[in-house]
C-alpha positions as CSV (number, residue, x, y, z in Angstrom):
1,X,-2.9,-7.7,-35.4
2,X,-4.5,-5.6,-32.9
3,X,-3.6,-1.4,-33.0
4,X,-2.5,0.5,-30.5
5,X,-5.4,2.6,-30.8
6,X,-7.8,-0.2,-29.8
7,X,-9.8,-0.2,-26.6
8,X,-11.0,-2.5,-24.3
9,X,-14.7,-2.4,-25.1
10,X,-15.9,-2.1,-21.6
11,X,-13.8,0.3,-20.3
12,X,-12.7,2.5,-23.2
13,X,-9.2,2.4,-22.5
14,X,-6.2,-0.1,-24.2
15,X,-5.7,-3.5,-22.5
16,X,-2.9,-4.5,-22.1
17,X,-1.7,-6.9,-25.4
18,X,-2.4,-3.2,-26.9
19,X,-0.1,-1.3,-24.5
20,X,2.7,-4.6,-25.2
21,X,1.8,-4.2,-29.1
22,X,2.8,-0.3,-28.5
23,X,5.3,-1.0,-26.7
24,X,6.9,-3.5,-29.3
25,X,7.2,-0.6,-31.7
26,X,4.9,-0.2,-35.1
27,X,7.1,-2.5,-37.3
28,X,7.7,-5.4,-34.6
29,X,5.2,-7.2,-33.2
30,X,5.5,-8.0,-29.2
31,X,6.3,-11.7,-28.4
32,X,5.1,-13.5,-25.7
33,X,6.7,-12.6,-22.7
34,X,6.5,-8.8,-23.9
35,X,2.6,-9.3,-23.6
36,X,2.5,-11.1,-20.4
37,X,5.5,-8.5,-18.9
38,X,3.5,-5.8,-19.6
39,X,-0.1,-7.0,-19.0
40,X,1.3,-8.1,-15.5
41,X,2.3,-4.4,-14.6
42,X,-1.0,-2.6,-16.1
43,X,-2.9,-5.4,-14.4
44,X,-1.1,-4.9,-11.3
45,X,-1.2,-1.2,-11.3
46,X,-5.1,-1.7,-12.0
47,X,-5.4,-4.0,-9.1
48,X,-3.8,-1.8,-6.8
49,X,-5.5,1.0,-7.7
50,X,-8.9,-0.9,-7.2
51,X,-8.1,-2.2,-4.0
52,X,-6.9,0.8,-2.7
53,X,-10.2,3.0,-4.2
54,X,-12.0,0.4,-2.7
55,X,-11.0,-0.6,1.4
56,X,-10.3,3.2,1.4
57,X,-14.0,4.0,0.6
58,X,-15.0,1.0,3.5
59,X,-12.6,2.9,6.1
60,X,-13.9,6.6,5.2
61,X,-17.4,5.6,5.2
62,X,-17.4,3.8,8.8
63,X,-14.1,5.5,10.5
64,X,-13.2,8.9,8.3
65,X,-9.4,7.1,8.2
66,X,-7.5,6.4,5.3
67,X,-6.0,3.8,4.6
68,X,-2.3,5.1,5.1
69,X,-3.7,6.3,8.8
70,X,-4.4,2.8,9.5
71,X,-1.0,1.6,8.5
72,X,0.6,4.2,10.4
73,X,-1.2,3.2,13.6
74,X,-0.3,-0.2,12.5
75,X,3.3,0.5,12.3
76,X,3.3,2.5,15.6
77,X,1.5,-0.3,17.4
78,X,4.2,-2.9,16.5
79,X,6.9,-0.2,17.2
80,X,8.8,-0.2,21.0
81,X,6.7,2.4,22.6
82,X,4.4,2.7,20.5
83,X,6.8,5.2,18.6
84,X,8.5,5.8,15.7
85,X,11.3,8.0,14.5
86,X,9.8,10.7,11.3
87,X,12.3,9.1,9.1
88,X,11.8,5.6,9.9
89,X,7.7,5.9,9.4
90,X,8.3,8.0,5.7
91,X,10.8,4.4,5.1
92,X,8.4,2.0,6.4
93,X,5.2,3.5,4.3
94,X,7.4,4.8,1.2
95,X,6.4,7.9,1.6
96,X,8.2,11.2,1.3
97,X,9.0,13.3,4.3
98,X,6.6,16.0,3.3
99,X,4.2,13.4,2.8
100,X,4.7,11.4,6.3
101,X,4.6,15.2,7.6
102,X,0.7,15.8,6.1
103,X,-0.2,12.1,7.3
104,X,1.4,12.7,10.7
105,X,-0.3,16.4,10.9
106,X,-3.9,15.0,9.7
107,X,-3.5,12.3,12.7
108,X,-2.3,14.8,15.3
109,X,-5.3,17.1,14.7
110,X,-7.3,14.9,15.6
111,X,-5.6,13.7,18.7
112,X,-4.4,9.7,17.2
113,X,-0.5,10.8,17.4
114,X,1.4,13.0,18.9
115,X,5.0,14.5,17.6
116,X,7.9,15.2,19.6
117,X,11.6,16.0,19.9
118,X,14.2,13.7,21.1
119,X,15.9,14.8,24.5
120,X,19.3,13.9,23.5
121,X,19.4,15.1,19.5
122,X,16.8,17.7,18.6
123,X,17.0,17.0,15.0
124,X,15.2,13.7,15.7
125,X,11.1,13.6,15.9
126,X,9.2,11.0,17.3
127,X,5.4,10.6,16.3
128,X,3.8,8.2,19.0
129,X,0.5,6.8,19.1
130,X,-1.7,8.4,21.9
131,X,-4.2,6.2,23.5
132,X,-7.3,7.6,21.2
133,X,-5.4,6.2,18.1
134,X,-5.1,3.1,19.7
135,X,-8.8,3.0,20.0
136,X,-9.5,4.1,16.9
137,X,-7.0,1.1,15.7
138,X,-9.1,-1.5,17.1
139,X,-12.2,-0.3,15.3
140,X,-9.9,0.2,11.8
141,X,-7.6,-2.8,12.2
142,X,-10.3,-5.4,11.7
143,X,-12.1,-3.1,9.2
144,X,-9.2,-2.6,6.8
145,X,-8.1,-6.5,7.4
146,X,-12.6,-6.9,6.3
147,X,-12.0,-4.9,3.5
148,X,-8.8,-6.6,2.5
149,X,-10.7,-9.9,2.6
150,X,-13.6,-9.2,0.7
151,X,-12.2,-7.5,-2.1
152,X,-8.8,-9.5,-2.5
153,X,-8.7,-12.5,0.4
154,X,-12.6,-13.9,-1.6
155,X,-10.9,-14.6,-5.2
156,X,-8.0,-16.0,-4.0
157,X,-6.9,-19.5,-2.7
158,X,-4.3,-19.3,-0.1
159,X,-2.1,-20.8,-2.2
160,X,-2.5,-18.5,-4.8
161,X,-2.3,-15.7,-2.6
162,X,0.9,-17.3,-1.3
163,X,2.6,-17.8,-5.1
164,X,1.7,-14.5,-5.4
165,X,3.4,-12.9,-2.3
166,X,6.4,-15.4,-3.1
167,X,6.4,-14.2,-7.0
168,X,6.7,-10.5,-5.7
169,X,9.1,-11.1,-3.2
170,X,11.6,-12.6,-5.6
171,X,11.3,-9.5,-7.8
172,X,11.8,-7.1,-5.2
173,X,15.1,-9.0,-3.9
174,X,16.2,-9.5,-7.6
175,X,15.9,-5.5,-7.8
176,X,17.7,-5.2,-4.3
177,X,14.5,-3.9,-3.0
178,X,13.2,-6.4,0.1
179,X,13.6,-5.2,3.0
180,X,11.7,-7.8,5.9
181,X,11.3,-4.4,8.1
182,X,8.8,-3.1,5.5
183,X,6.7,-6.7,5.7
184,X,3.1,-5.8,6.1
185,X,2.3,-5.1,9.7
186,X,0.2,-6.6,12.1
187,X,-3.5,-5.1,12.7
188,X,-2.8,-6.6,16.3
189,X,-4.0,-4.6,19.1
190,X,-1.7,-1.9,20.5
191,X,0.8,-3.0,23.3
């Protein structure tokens, strides 16, 4: 029986039949859907984290933009106007308000948004994509769709990518969680 104080040789940390193992409690071992359960979310978690590290290195190296900038610009591109309400962008990116506030504030500095009041009801803001962010969106649409590609699109069929998405879908709307407003948005060129 493997311990919970095992390590994956090459990376010096658990893997993850030792994290189900632990999990399982000393005196019981893990069956198998405890193991594949929780080796599906470390390996998940891993991927993500990968991924993300990875296409966000690509887009800093040739644009200075994060990843979450792109998405933004994304989002505002597909958006009427080319603008979205504060609270709908923290929604649409899960992020917090404080944290849509810092991503907004970083874009506006350098001129790729702009924030402003609503006429009518001055508790609602509006950041809108100005017409450098839309340039700077077709230069990091491609790239970050690139990066997507290379380091998840090339060890996938599009099947398998497809089961996946499918697979993940039913889990969110099993947990109530799917929303089809929050569907990935389009690199597509501003309109």
């Amino acid at each position: 029986m493997t311990r919970a104080t095992d390590t994956n040789t090459s990376t010096g940390r658990p893997a993850p039949d030792e994290i189900a193992e632990a999990c399982a409690g000393a005196h019981q071992p893990a069956d198998h859907l405890e193991h594949a359960l929780v080796g599906l979310w470390v390996d998940l978690l891993r991927t993500t984290n990968v991924l993300r590290a990875r296409i966000s290195q690509k887009l800093n190296d040739e644009l200075g933009i994060s990843p979450e900038e792109v998405e933004l610009l994304m989002r505002l591109a597909a958006a009427p106007e080319n603008r979205l309400r504060m609270v709908e962008v923290s929604n649409l990116l899960l992020v917090s308000k404080s944290g849509v506030t810092r991503l907004v504030d970083r874009l506006a500095q350098r001129g790729l948004v702009t924030r402003a009041s609503c006429a009518s009801d001055r508790r609602v803001v509006y950041t809108a994509m100005t017409a450098s962010g839309a340039e700077i969106l077709r230069e990091a649409g491609p790239l970050f769709v690139a990066g997507l590609t290379e380091y998840l699109g090339r060890h996938l069929e599009r099947h398998e990518l497809e089961e996946m998405r499918e697979g993940l879908r039913r889990v969110l709307v099993g947990n109530g969680a799917w929303e089809s407003d929050r569907r990935a948005p389009s690199p597509a060129q501003p309109h």
